[in-house]
C-alpha positions as CSV (number, residue, x, y, z in Angstrom):
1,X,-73.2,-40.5,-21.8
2,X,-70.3,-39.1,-20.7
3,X,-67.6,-38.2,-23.5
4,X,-64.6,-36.8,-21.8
5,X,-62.4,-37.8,-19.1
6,X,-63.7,-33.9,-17.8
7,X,-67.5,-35.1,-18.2
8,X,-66.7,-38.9,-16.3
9,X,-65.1,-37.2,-13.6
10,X,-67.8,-34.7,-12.6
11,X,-70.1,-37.2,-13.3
12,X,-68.4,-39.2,-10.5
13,X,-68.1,-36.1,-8.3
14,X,-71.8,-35.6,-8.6
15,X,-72.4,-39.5,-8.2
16,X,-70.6,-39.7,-4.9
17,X,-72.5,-36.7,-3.2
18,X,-70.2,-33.6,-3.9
19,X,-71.9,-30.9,-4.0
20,X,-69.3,-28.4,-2.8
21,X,-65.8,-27.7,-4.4
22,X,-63.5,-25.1,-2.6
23,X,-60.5,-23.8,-4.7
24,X,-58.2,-21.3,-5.7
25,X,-57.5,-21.7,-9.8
26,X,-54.1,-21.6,-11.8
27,X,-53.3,-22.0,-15.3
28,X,-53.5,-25.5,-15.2
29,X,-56.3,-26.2,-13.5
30,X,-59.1,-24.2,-15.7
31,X,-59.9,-26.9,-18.5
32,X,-60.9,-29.6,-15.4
33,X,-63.4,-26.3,-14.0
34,X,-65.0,-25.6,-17.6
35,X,-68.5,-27.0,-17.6
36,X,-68.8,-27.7,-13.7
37,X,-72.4,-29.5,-13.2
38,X,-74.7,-26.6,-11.8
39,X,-75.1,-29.0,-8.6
40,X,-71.7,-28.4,-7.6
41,X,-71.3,-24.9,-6.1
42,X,-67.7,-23.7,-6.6
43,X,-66.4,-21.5,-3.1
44,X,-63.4,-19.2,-3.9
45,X,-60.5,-19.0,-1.6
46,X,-57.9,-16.8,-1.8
47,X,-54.8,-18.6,-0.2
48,X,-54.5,-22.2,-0.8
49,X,-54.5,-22.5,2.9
50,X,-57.9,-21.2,3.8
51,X,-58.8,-23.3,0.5
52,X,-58.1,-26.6,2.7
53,X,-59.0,-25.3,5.9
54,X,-62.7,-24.3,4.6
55,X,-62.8,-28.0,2.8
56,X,-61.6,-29.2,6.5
57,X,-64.2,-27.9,8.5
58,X,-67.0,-28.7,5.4
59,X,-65.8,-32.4,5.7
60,X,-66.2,-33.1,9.4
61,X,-69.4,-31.2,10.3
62,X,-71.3,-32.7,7.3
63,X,-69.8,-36.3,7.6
64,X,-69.0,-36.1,3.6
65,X,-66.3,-35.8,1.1
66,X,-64.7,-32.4,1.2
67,X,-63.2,-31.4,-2.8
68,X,-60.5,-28.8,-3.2
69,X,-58.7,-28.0,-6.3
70,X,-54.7,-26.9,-6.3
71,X,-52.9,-25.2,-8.7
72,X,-49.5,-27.7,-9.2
73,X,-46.7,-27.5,-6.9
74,X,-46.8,-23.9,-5.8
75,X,-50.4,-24.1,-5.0
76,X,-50.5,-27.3,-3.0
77,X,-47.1,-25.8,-1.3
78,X,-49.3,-23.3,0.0
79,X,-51.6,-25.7,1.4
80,X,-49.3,-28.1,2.8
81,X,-49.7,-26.1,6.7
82,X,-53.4,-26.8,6.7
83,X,-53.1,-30.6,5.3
84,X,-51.3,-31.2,8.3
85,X,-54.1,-30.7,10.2
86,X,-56.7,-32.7,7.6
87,X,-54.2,-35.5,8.0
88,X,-54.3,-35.7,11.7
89,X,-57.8,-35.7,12.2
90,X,-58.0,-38.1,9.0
91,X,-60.1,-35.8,7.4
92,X,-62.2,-37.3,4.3
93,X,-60.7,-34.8,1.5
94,X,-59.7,-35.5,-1.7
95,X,-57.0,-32.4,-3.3
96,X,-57.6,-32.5,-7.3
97,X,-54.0,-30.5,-8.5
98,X,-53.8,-29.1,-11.8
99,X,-50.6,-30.7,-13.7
100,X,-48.8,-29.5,-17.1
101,X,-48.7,-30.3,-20.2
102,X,-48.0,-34.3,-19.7
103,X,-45.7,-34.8,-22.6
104,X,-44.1,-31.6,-21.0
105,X,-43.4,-32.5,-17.2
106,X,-40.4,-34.4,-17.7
107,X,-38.3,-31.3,-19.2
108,X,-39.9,-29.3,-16.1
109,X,-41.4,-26.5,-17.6
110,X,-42.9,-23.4,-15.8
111,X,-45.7,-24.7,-13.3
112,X,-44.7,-28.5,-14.4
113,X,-44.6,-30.4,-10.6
114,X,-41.9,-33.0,-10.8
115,X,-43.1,-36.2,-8.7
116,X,-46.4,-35.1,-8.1
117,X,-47.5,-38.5,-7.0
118,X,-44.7,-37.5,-3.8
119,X,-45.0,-34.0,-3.1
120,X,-47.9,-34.5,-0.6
121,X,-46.5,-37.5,1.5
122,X,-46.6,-38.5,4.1
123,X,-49.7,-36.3,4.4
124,X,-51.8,-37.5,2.6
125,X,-53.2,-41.3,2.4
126,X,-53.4,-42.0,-0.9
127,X,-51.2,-39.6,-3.4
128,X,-51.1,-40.3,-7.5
129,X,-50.7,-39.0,-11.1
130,X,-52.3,-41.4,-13.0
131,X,-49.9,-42.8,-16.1
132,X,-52.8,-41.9,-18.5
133,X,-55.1,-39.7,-19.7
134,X,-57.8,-43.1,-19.4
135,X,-56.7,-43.5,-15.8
136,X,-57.6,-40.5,-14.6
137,X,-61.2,-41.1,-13.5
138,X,-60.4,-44.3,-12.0
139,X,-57.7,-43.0,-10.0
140,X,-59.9,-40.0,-8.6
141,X,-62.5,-42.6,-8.1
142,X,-60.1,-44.9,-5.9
143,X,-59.0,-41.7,-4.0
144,X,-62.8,-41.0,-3.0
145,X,-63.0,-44.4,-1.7
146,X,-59.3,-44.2,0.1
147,X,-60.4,-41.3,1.8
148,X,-63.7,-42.2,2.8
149,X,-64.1,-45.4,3.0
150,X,-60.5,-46.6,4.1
151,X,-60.4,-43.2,6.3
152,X,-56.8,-43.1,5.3
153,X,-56.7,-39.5,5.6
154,X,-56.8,-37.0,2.6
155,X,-56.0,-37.8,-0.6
156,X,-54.1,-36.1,-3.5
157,X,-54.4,-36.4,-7.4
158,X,-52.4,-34.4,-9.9
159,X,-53.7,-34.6,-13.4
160,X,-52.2,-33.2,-16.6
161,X,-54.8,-30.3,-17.8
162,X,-54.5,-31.8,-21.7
163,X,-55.9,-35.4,-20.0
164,X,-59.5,-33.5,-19.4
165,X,-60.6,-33.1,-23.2
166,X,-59.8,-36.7,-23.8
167,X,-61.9,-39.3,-24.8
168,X,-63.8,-41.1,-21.5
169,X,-61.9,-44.6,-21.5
170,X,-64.2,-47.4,-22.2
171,X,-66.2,-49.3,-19.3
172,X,-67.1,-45.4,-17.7
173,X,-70.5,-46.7,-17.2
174,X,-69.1,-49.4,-15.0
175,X,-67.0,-46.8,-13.4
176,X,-69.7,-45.0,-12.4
177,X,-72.1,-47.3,-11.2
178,X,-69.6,-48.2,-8.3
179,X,-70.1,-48.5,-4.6
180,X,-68.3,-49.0,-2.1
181,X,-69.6,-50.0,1.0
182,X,-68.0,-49.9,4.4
183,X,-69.6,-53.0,6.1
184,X,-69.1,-52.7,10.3
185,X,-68.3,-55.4,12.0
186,X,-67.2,-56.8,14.9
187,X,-65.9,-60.2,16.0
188,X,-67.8,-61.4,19.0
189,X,-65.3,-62.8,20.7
190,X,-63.5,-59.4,20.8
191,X,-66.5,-57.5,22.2
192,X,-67.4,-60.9,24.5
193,X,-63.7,-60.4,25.9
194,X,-63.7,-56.4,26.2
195,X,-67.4,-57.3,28.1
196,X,-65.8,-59.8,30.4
197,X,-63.2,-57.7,31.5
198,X,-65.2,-54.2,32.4
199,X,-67.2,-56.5,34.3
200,X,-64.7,-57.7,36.5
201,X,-63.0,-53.9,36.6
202,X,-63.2,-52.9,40.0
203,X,-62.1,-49.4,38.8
204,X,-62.7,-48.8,35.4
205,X,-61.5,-45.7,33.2
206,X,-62.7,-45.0,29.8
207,X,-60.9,-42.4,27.7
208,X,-62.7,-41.4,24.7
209,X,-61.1,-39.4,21.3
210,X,-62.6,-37.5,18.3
211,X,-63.1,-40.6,16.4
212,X,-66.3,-40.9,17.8
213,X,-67.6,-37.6,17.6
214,X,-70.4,-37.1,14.5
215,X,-70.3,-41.4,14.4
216,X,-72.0,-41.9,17.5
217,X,-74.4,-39.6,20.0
218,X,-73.6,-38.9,23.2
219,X,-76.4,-41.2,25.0
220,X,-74.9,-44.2,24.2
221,X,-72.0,-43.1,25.3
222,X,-73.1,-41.6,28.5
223,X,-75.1,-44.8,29.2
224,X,-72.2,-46.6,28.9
225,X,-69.8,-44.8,31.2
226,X,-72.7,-44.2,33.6
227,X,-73.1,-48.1,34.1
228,X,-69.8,-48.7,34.6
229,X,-69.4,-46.0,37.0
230,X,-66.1,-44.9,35.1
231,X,-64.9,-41.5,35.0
232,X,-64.8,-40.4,31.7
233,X,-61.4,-38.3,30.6
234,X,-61.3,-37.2,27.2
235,X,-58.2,-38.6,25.3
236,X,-55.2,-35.5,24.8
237,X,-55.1,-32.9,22.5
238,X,-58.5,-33.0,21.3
239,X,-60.0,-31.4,17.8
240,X,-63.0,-33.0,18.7
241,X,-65.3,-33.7,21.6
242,X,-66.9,-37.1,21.6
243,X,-68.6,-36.3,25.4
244,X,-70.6,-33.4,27.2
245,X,-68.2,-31.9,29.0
246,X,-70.5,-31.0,32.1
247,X,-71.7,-34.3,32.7
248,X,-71.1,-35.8,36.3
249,X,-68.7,-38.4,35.6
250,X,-66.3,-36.2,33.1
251,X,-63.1,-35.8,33.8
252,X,-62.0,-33.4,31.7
253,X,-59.3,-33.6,28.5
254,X,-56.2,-35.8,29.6
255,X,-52.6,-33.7,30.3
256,X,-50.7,-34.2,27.3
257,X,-47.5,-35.2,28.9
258,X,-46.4,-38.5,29.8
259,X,-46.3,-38.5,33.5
260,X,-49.1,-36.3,34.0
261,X,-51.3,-38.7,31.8
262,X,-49.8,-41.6,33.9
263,X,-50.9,-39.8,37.1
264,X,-54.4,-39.8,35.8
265,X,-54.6,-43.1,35.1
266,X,-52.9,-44.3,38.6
267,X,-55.3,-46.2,40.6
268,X,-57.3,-47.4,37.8
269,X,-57.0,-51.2,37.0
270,X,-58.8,-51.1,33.5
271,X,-58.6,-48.0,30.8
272,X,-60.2,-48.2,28.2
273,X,-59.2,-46.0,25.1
274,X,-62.0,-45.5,22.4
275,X,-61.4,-43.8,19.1
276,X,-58.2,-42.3,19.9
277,X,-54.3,-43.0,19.8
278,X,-52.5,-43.7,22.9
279,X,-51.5,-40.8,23.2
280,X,-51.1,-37.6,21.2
281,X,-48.4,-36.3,23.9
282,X,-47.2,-32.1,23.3
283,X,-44.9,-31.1,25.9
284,X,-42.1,-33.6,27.3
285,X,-42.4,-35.3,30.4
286,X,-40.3,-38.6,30.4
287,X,-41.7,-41.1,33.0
288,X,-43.2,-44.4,33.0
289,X,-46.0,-44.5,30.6
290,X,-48.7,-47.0,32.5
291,X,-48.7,-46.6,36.4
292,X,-47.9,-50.0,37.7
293,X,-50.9,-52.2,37.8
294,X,-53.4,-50.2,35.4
295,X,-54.0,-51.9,31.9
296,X,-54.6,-50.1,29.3
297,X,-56.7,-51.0,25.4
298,X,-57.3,-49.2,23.0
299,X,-59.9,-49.4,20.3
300,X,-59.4,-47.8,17.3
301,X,-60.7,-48.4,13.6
302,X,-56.8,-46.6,12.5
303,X,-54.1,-49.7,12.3
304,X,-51.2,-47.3,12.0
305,X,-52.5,-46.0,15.3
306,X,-53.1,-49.6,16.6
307,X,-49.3,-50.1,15.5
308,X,-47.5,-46.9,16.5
309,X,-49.2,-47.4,20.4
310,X,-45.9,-47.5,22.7
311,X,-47.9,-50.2,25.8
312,X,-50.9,-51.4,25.9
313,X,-53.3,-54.1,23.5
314,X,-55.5,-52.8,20.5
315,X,-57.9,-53.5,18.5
316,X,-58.8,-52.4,15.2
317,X,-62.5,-52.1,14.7
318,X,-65.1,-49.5,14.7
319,X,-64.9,-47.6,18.0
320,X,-68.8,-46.8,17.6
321,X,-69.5,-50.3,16.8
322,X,-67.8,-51.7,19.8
323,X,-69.7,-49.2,22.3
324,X,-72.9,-50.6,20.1
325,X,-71.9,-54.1,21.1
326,X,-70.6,-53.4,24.6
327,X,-73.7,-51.8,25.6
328,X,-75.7,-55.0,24.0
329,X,-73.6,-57.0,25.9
330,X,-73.8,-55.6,29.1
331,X,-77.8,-55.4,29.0
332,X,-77.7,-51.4,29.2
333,X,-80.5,-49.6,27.8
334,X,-79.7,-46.3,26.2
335,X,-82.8,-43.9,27.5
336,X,-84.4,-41.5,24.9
337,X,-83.1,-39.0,26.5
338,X,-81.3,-35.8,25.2
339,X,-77.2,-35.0,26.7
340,X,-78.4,-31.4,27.5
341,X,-80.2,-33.0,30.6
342,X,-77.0,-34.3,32.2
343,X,-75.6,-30.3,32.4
344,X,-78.4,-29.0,34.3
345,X,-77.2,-29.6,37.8
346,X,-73.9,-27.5,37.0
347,X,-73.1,-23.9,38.5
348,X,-69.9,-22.1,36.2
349,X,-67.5,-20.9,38.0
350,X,-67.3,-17.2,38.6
351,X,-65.3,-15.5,35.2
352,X,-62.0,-13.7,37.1
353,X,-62.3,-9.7,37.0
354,X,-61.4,-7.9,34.0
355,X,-57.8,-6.8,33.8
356,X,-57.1,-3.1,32.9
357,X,-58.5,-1.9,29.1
358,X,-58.6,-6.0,29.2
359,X,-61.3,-8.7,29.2
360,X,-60.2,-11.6,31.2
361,X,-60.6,-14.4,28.2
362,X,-62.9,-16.3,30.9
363,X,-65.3,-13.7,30.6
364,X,-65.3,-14.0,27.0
365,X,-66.6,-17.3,27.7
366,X,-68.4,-16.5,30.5
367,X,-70.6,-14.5,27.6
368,X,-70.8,-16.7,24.9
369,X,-72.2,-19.5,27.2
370,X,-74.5,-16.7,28.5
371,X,-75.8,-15.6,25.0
372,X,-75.5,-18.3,22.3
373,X,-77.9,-21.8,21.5
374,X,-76.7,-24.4,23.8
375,X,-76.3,-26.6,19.7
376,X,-73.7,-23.6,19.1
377,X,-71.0,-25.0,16.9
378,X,-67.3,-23.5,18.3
379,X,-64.4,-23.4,16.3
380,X,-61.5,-22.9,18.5
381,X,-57.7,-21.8,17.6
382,X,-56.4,-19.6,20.3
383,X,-54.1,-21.8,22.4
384,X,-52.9,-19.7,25.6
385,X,-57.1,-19.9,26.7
386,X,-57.6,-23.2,26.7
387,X,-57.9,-23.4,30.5
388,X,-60.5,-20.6,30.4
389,X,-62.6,-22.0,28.0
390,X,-62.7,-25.6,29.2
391,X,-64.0,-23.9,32.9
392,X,-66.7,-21.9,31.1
393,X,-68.0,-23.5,28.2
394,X,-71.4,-26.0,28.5
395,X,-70.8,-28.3,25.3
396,X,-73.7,-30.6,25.0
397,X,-74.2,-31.3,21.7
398,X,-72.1,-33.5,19.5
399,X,-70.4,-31.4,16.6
400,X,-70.0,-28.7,19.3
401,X,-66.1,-28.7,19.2
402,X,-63.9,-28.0,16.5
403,X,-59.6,-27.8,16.7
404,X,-56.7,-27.6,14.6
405,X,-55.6,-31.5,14.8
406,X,-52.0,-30.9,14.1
407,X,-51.7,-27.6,16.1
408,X,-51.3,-26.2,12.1
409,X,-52.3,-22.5,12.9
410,X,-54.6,-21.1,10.1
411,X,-57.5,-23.5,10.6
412,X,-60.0,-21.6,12.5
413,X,-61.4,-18.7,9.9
414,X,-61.7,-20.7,7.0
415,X,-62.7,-24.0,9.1
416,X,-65.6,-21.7,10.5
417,X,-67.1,-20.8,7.2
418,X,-66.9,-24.5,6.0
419,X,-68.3,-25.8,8.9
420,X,-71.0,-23.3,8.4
421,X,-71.7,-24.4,4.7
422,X,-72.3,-27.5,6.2
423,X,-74.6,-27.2,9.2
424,X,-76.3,-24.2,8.2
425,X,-79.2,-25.5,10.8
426,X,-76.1,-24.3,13.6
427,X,-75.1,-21.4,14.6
428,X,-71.0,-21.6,14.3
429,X,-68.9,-19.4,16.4
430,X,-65.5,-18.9,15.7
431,X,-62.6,-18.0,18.6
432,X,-59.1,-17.1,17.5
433,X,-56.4,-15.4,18.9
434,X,-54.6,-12.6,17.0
435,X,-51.6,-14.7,16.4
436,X,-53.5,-17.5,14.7
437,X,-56.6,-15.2,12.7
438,X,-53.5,-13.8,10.3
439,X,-52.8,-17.2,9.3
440,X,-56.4,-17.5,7.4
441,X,-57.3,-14.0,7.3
442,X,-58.7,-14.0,3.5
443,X,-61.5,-16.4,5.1
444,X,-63.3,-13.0,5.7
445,X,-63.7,-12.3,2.3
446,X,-65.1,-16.1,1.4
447,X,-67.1,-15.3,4.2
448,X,-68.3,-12.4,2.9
449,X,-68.8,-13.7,-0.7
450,X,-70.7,-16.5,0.7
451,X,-72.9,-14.8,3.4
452,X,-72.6,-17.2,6.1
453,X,-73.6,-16.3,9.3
454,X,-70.2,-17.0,11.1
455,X,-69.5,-15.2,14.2
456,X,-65.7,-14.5,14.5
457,X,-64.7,-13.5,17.8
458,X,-60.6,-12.5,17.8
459,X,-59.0,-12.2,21.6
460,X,-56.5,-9.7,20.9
461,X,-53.5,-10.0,23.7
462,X,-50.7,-8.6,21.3
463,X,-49.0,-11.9,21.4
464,X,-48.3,-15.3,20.5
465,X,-49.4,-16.7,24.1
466,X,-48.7,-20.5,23.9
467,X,-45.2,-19.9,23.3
468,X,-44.9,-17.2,25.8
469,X,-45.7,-20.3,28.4
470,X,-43.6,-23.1,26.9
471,X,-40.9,-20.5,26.9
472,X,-41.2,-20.4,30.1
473,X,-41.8,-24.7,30.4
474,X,-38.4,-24.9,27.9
475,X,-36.0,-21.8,30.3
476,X,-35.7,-20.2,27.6
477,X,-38.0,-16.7,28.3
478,X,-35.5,-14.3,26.6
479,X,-36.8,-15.5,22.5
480,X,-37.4,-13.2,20.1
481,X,-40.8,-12.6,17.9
482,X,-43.2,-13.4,20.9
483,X,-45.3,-10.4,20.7
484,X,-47.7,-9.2,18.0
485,X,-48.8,-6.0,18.6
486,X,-50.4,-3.3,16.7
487,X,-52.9,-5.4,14.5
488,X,-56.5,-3.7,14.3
489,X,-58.7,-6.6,13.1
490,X,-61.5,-4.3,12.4
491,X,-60.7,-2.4,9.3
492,X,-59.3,-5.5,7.8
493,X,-62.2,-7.2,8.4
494,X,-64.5,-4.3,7.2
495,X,-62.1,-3.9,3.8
496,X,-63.0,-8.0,3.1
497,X,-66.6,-7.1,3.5
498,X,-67.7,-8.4,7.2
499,X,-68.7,-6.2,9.4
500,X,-66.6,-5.4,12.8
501,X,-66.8,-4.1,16.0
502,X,-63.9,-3.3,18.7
503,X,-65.8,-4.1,22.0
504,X,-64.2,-3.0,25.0
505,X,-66.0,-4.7,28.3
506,X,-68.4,-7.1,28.7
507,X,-71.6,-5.8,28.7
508,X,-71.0,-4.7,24.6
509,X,-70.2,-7.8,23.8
510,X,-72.8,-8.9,25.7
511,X,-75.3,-6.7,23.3
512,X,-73.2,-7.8,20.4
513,X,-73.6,-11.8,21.1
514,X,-77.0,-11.2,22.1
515,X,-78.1,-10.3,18.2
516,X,-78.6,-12.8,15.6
517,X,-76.5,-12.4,13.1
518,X,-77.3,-11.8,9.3
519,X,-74.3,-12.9,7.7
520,X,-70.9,-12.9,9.1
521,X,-69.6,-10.3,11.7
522,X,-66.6,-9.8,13.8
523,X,-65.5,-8.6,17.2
524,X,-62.8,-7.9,18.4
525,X,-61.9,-8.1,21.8
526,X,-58.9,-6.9,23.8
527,X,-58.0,-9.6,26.5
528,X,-55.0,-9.7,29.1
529,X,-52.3,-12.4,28.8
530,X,-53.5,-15.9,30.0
531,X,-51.8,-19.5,29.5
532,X,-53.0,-23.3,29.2
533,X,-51.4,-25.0,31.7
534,X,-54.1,-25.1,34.1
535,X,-56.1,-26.8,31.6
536,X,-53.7,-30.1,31.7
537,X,-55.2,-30.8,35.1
538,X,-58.6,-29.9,35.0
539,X,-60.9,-28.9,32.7
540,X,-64.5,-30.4,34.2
C-alpha cells in the first residue's frame, strides 16, 4: 500500500494509463520525481514551451492523457504560449507545478507562486492548489477526470514540494479504485429531428471540425456525406482534419472571414456543423453571418462553444455519436472499405517552377506527397504555405494533420516528437517555417535524446510570411521586424545532435525524403516568398 501522498499519486498516474511524463525540473518540483514508477518514462525538455508542445502532440495522436511537470510560476510562465494552443484544441493534459514550502507561500519567498490556483486561467479547465497536503491526490485525480473525461481542456495543479513525503490520507484505496466513465448518449428525438430535416434538405452542407478527428474514421463519415450528396467543407482554421481531403465531394477548409464563410454557405438551405464552433474567424470581414435563407446547426459535445455560437441552434452531444445515429437513422450502410480508395481518381496539380536559388514551397509538397507512406503523420506550422500545401498534399488517413490550435507559434518541433512517441507505427513529418522552428528549437535535442524518427523539414524564406500578407490585408506594409534572415538551421541542428542537410533543388530532397530515416534528421530548404490567401477559397 501506498504510504505517501508521492506513492498515491504515481500510483494514480500509473492507474489511469500514464506512461509518459514530459518535464523540465526546478527546485521545487524534485521530491514529487524521486521514486518515479519504472513504467513511467520521464522525456526531458529544455524550455517549458517545447515541454507542453511535446505533451500536446503525445495527447492527441495517442487519444490519452498527456503529463507535464512545471517548475512554479516562472516555469509555467514559460509555457503559458504553448497552453494556448492545448486549450484551443481542448487538449487532454494535466500540468503538475512544483509549489514552495506551503507554510512559506504567503510571505512570498523565492520561487513561491502567489495564487497558483489563478495563474493558468482562463487556459486551463480546471486550475487548483489543493488546501492540504491530504487533498492532493484527490485534486490531481479530479483534474485527470476534468481533462479527460469533461474534455474541459488542460488542467493545472500546483502542489507544495513538503506535501509529497506526507502520509497518504485515509480512504487512498478508494481513491484509487476510481473510474470514471464517459457514457455516450444521445436523445432520440434530437437525432430523429436532425434525420428529418437532412431528409427534407434540398441542398444540404455539412461542415465538419477537429472534434472528430481520432473519435471517428473517415468511412462513416464519407458514407454519410456521400448519401446526402452534400459537399463537405471543413470547418475554419483547422488543427485537425476530420475528412480526406481528395475525396470527390470535399470542399476544401472554410475562409476564415465572415463574409467569405457566408459566401460559401449561400445557396445552401441546411448546414450542418459537426464537432466544431461556429466559427473560429482570423482576419475581419464584417458582413451578415448566415446568407438569407440557409440554416445553420451545430453539433458539438463543447457547451461553451454551443453558448458562445453568434446564429444558428446547437446541440450538445457527441459529434461522433450523432453521425453513429444519423447514419442508423437514415438506413446508410458504412462499406468496409478503406478512405485511401476515394483519392485514386485525383491528378495534383502541376508544383509552379522553382524561383531563383529557391524551391517553390509547392514543390516541397509536390515531394513529400511523391516520397512518403500515404498513413504519413504531418505536423504543420509554417503559415504563409498553406495554399500550397492544401493543393498538393493527398491526406487519407485520419491522424494525418496536425496544427497549432491557437496560432501559438512554437508547436510544431516539440509537437512532432510527441506525436512520434505516440504513434511510433507512423512515420511523422514535420513542416515549419524559419520564423516558427526558433520558437521550439530545443525540440532537436529531445529529439535527439529520444531517437525518434521525426523528419523535420524547415522552409527557409528569411521571413515571417503570414504577417508579410496581413500587412498588406491591414495597409500597413511599411512594419518593422518582418524579415528573419541569416539563420542556418543546419549547424544548430547538428550541435543538438540531429543530423542536417541544406538541400538546394528538388531532386536532393527528393533522394533525401526518399530514405528511411533512423532517427531524426533535418532539411533544410530554401523557398521563395509565398502567402495563404489563396487557400481561403480553395483548397480541394
Amino acid at each position: 500500500m501506498p504510504t505517501t501522498v508521492r506513492d498515491v499519486t504515481h500510483d494514480l498516474l500509473r492507474r489511469n494509463g500514464v506512461t509518459v511524463l514530459f518535464g523540465n525540473p526546478g527546485s521545487n518540483e524534485l521530491p514529487f520525481l524521486a521514486g518515479l514508477p519504472r513504467e513511467v518514462r520521464y522525456v526531458l525538455g529544455l524550455h517549458e514551451g517545447v515541454v507542453i508542445g511535446m505533451a500536446d502532440g503525445y495527447a492527441q495522436a495517442s487519444g490519452r492523457v498527456g503529463v507535464a511537470n512545471l517548475h512554479a510560476a516562472s516555469g509555467t510562465g514559460n509555457a503559458m504560449g504553448a497552453l494556448t494552443n492545448a486549450a484551443v484544441s481542448r487538449t487532454p493534459l494535466l500540468v503538475i507545478a512544483g509549489q514552495q514550502v506551503r507554510d512559506t507561500v504567503g510571505q512570498e519567498v523565492m520561487l513561491a507562486s502567489t495564487d497558483a490556483g489563478l495563474l493558468t486561467r482562463p487556459l486551463t479547465g480546471f486550475s487548483a492548489e489543493p488546501l492540504s497536503p491530504g487533498d492532493v491526490p484527490r485534486t490531481i485525480a479530479q483534474a485527470l477526470h476534468e481533462t479527460r473525461v469533461a474534455r474541459s481542456g488542460p488542467a493545472y495543479v500546483s502542489v507544495p514540494y513538503d506535501d509529497w513525503d506526507r502520509p497518504a490520507p485515509p480512504g487512498s484505496a478508494h481513491l484509487l479504485d476510481r473510474v470514471v466513465r464517459d457514457a455516450t448518449h444521445v436523445d432520440p428525438a434530437v437525432a430523429a429531428d436532425l434525420t428529418r430535416r437532412l431528409r427534407a434538405a434540398e441542398r444540404p452542407l455539412l461542415v465538419l471540425g477537429p472534434e472528430l478527428d481520432g473519435r471517428i474514421g473517415y468511412d462513416p463519415l464519407m458514407a454519410l456525406a456521400e448519401h446526402l450528396g452534400a459537399t463537405v467543407h471543413v470547418a475554419p482554421s483547422p488543427h485537425r482534419l476530420p475528412f480526406p481531403n481528395r475525396h470527390r465531394l470535399f470542399g476544401g477548409v472554410l475562409p476564415a472571414g465572415v463574409r467569405s464563410v457566408a459566401a460559401a454557405l449561400a445557396g445552401h438551405d441546411l448546414v450542418l456543423v459537426l464537432g466544431a464552433p461556429v466559427f473560429r474567424y482570423h482576419q475581419h470581414e464584417p458582413g451578415e453571418l448566415l446568407p438569407e435563407g440557409t440554416t445553420l446547426v451545430q453539433v458539438t459535445d463543447s457547451a461553451s462553444a454551443a453558448a458562445r455560437a453568434p446564429m444558428g441552434e446547437a446541440v450538445v452531444a457527441d459529434p461522433a455519436a450523432v453521425v453513429e445515429s444519423l447514419l442508423d437513422l437514415l438506413g446508410v450502410d458504412v462499406p468496409a472499405t478503406l478512405a485511401a480508395d476515394a483519392s485514386d481518381r485525383w491528378t495534383p496539380c502541376d508544383a509552379p517552377a522553382s524561383a531563383h536559388d529557391a524551391l517553390h514551397p509547392a514543390e516541397v509538397f509536390a515531394t513529400l506527397r511523391e516520397t512518403q507512406p500515404a498513413d504519413t503523420s504531418y505536423v504543420v506550422e509554417s503559415t504563409s504555405t498553406n495554399a500550397d500545401f492544401w493543393a498538393q498534399m493527398d491526406l487519407r488517413h485520419p491522424g494525418s494533420y496536425f496544427f497549432p490550435a491557437s496560432g501559438g507559434l512554437g508547436f510544431g518541433l516539440p509537437a512532432a516528437v510527441g506525436v512520434a512517441l505516440a504513434r511510433p507505427d507512423r512515420p511523422v513529418v514535420a513542416v515549419v517555417g524559419d520564423g516558427s522552428a526558433n520558437y521550439g528549437i530545443t525540440a532537436l535535442w529531445s529529439a535527439a535524446q529520444l531517437g525518434v524518427p521525426v523528419t523535420f523539414v524547415i522552409l527557409r524564406n528569411g521571413s515571417y510570411g503570414a504577417l508579410r500578407w496581413f500587412a498588406g490585408l491591414l495597409g500597413t506594409p511599411d512594419v518593422p521586424g518582418l524579415d528573419v534572415p541569416g539563420i542556418d538551421f543546419v549547424p544548430l541542428a547538428e550541435g543538438y545532435g540531429v543530423p542536417a542537410v541544406h538541400v538546394k533543388d528538388r531532386s536532393a530532397l527528393a533522394h533525401e525524403l526518399s530514405r528511411t530515416p533512423e532517427g531524426p534528421r533535418l532539411l533544410q530548404v530554401d523557398t521563395s516568398l509565398t502567402t495563404p490567401e489563396p487557400a481561403s477559397q480553395d483548397v480541394g
